[in-house]
N, CA, C and O atoms as CSV, one atom per row, in Angstrom:
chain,resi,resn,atom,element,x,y,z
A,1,UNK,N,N,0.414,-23.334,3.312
A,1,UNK,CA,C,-0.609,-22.916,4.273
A,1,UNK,C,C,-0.353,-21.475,4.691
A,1,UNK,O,O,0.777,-21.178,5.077
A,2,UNK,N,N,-1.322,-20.550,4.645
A,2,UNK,CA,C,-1.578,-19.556,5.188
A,2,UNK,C,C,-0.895,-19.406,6.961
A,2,UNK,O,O,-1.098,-20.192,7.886
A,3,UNK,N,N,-0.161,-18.280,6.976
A,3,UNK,CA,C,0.150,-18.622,8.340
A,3,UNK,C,C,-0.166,-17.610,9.035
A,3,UNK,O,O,0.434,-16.579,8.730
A,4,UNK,N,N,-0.890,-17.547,9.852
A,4,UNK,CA,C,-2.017,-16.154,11.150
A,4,UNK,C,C,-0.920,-15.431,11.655
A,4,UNK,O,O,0.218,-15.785,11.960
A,5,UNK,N,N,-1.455,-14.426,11.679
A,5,UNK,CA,C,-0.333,-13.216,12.303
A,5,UNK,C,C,-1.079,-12.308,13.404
A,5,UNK,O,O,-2.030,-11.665,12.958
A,6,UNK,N,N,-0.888,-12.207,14.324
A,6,UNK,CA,C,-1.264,-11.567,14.988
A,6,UNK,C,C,-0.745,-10.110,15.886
A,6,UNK,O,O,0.450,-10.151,16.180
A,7,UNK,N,N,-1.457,-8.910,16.326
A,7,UNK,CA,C,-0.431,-8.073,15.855
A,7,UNK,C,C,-0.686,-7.210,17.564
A,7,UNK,O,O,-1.834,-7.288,18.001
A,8,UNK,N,N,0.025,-6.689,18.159
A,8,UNK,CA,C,-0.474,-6.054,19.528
A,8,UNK,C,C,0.175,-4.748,19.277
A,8,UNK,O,O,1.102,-4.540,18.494
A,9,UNK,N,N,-0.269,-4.120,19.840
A,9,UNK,CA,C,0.503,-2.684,20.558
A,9,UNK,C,C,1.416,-2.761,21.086
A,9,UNK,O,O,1.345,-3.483,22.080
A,10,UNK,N,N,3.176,-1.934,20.720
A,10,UNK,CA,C,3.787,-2.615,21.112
A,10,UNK,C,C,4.233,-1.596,22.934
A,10,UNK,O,O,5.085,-1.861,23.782
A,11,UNK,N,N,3.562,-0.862,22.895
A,11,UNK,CA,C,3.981,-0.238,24.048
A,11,UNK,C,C,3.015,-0.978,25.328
A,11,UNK,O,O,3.590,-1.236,26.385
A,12,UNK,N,N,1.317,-1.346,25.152
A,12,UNK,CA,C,0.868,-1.644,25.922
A,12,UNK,C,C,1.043,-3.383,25.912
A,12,UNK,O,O,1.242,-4.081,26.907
A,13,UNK,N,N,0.900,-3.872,24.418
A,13,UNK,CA,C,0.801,-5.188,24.381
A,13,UNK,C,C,-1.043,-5.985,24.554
A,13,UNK,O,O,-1.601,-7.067,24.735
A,14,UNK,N,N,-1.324,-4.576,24.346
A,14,UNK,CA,C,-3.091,-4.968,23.899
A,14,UNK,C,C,-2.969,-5.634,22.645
A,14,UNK,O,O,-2.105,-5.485,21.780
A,15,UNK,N,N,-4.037,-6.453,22.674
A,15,UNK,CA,C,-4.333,-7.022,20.812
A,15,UNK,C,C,-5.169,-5.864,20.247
A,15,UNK,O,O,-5.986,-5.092,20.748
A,16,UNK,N,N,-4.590,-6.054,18.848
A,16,UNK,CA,C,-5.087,-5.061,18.018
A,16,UNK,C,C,-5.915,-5.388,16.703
A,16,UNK,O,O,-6.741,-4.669,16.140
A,17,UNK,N,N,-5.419,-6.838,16.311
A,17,UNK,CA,C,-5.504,-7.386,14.585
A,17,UNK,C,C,-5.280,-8.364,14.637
A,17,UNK,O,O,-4.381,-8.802,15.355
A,18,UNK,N,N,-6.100,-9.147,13.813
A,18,UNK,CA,C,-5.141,-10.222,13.152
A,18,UNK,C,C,-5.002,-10.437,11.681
A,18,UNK,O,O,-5.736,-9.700,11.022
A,19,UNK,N,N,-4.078,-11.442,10.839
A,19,UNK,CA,C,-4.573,-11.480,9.461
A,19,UNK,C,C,-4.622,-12.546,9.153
A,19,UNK,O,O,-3.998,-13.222,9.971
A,20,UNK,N,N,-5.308,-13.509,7.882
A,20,UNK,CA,C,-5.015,-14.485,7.608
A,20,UNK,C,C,-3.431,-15.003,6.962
A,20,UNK,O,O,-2.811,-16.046,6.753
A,21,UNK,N,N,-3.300,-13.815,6.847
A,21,UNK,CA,C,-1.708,-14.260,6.432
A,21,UNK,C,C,-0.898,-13.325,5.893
A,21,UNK,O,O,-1.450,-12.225,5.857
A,22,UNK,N,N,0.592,-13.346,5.303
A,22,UNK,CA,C,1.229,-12.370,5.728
A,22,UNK,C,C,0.986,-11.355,4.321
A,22,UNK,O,O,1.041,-10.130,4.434
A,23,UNK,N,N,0.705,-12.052,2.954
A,23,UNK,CA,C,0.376,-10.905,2.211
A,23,UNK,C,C,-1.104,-10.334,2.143
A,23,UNK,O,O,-1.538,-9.598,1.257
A,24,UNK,N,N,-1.711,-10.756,3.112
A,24,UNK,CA,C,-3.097,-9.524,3.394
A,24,UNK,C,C,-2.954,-8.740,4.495
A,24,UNK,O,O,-3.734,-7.798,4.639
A,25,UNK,N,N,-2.051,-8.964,5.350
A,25,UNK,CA,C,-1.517,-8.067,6.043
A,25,UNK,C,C,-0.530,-7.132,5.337
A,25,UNK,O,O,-0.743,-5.949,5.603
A,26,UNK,N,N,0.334,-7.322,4.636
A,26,UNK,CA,C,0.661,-6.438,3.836
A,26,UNK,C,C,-0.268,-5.877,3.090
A,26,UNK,O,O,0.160,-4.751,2.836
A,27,UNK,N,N,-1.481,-6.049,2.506
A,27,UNK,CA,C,-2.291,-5.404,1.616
A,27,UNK,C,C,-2.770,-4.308,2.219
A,27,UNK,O,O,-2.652,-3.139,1.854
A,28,UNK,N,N,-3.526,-4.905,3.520
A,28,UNK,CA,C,-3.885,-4.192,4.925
A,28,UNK,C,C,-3.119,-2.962,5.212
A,28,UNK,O,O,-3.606,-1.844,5.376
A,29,UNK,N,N,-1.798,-3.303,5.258
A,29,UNK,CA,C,-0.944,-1.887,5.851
A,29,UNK,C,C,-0.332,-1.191,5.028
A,29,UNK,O,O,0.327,-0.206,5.359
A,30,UNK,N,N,-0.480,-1.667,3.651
A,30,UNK,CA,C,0.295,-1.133,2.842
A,30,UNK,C,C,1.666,-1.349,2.970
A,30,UNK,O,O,2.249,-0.293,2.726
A,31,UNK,N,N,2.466,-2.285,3.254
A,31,UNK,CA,C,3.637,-2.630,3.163
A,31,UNK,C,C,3.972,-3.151,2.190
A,31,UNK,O,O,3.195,-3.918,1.621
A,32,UNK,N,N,5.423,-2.861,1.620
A,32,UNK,CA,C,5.957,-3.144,0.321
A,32,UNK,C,C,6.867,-4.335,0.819
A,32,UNK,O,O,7.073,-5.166,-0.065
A,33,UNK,N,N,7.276,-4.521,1.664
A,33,UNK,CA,C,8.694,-6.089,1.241
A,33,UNK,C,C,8.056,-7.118,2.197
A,33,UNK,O,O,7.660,-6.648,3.264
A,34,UNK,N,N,7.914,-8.243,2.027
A,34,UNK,CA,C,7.592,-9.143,2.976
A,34,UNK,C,C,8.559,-9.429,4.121
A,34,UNK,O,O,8.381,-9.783,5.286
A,35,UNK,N,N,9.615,-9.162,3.415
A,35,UNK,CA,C,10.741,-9.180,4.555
A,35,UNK,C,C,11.399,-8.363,6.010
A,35,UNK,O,O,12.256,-8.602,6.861
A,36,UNK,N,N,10.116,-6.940,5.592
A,36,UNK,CA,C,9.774,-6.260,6.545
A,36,UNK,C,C,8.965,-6.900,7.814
A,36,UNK,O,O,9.340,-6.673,8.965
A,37,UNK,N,N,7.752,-7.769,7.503
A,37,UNK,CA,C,7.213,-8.417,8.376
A,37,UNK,C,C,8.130,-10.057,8.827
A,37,UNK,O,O,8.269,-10.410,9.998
A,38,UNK,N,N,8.505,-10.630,7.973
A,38,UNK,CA,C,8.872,-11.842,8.130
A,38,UNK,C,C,10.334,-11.974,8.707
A,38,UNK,O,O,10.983,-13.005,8.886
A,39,UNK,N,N,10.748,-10.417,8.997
A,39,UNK,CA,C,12.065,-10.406,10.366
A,39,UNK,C,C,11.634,-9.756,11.506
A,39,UNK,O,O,12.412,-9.158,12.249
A,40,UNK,N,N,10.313,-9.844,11.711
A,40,UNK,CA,C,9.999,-8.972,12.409
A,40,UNK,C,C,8.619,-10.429,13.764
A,40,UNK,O,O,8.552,-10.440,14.994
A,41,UNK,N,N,7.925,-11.244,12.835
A,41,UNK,CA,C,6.989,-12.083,13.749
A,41,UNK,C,C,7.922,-12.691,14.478
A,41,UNK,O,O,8.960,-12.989,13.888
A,42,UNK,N,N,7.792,-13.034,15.953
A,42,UNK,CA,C,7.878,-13.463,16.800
A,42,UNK,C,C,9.788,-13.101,17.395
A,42,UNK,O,O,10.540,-13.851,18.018
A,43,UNK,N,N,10.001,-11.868,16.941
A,43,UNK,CA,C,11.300,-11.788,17.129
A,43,UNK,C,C,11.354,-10.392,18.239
A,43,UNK,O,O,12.246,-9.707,18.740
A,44,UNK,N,N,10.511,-10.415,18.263
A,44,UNK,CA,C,10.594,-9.016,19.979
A,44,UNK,C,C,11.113,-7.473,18.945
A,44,UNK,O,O,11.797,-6.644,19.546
A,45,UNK,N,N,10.862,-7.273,17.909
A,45,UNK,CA,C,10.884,-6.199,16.973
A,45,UNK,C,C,9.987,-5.724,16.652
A,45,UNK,O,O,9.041,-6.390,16.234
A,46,UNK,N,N,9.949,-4.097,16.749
A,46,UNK,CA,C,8.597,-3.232,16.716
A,46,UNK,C,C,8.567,-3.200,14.697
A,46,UNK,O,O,9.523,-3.008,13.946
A,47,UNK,N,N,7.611,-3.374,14.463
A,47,UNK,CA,C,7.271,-3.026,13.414
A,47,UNK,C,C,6.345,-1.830,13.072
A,47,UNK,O,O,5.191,-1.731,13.489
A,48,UNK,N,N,7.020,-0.854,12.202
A,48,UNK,CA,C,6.389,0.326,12.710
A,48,UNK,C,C,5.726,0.334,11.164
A,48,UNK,O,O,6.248,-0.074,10.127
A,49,UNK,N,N,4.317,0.971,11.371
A,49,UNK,CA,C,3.032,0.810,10.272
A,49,UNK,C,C,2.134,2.341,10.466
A,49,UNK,O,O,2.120,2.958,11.531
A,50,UNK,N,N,1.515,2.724,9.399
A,50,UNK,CA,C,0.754,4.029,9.848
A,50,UNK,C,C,-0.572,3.304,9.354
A,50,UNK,O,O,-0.685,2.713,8.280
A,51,UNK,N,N,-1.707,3.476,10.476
A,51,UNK,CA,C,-2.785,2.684,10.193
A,51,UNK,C,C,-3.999,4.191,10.626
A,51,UNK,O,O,-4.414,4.586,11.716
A,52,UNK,N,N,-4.261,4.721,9.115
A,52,UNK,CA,C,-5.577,5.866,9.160
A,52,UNK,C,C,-4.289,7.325,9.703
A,52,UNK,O,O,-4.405,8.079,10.669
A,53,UNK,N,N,-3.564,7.296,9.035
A,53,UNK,CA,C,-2.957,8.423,9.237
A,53,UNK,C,C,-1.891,8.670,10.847
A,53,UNK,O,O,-1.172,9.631,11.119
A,54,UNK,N,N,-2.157,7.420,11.661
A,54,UNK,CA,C,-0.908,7.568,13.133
A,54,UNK,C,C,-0.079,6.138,12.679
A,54,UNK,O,O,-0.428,5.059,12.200
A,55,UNK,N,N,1.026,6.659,13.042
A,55,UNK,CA,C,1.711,5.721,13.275
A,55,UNK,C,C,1.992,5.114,14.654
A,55,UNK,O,O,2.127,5.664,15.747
A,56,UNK,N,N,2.058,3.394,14.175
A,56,UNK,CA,C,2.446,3.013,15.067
A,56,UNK,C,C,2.828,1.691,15.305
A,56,UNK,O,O,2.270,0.857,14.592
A,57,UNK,N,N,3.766,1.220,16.258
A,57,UNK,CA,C,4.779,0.153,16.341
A,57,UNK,C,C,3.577,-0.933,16.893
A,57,UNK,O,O,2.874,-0.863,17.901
A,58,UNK,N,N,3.634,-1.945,15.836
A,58,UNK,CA,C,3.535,-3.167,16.548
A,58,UNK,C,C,4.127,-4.225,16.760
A,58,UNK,O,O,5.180,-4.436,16.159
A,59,UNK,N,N,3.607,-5.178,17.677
A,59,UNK,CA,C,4.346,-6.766,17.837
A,59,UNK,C,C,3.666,-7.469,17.118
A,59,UNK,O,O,2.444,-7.457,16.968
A,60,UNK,N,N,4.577,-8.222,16.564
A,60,UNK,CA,C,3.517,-9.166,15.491
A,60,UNK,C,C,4.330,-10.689,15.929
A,60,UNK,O,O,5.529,-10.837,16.171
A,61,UNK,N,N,3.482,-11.497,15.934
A,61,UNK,CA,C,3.395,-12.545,16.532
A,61,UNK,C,C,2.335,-13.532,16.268
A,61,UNK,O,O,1.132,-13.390,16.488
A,62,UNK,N,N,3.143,-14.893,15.601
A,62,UNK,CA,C,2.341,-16.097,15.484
A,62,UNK,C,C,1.346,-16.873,15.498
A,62,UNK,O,O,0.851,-17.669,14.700
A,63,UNK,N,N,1.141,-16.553,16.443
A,63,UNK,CA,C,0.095,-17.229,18.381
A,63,UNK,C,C,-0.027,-15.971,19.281
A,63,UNK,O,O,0.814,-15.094,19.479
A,64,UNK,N,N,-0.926,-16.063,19.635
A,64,UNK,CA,C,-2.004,-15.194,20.275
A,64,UNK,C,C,-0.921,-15.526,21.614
A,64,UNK,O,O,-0.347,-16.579,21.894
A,65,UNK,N,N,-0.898,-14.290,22.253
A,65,UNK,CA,C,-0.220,-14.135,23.733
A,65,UNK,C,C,-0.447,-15.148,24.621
A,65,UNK,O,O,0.034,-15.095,25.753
């Protein structure tokens, strides 16, 4: 099963995204290792992504806040 990811800002903690799962979110951000995201959901770790040329840290997380 596909497992939802959901992704906030990690300075404000606004929602930003979600994906159906973790390799279209990688497709999405262009991330190369899954293991970049999959130490990173629900573990209080900024995951840092450049989305349209800024970068920037998100929380990625399971379940919706």
């Amino acid at each position: 099963a596909k497992k939802r990811i959901f992704c906030f800002d990690w300075l404000t903690g606004s929602y930003l995204m979600e994906f159906e799962g973790i390799r279209i979110m990688m497709r999405a951000l262009n991330i190369k290792y899954i293991e970049a995201i999959r130490s990173k959901i629900d573990k209080n770790k900024p995951l840092l992504v450049n989305i349209n040329g800024e970068n920037k840290k998100l929380l990625i997380k399971s379940s919706k806040l």
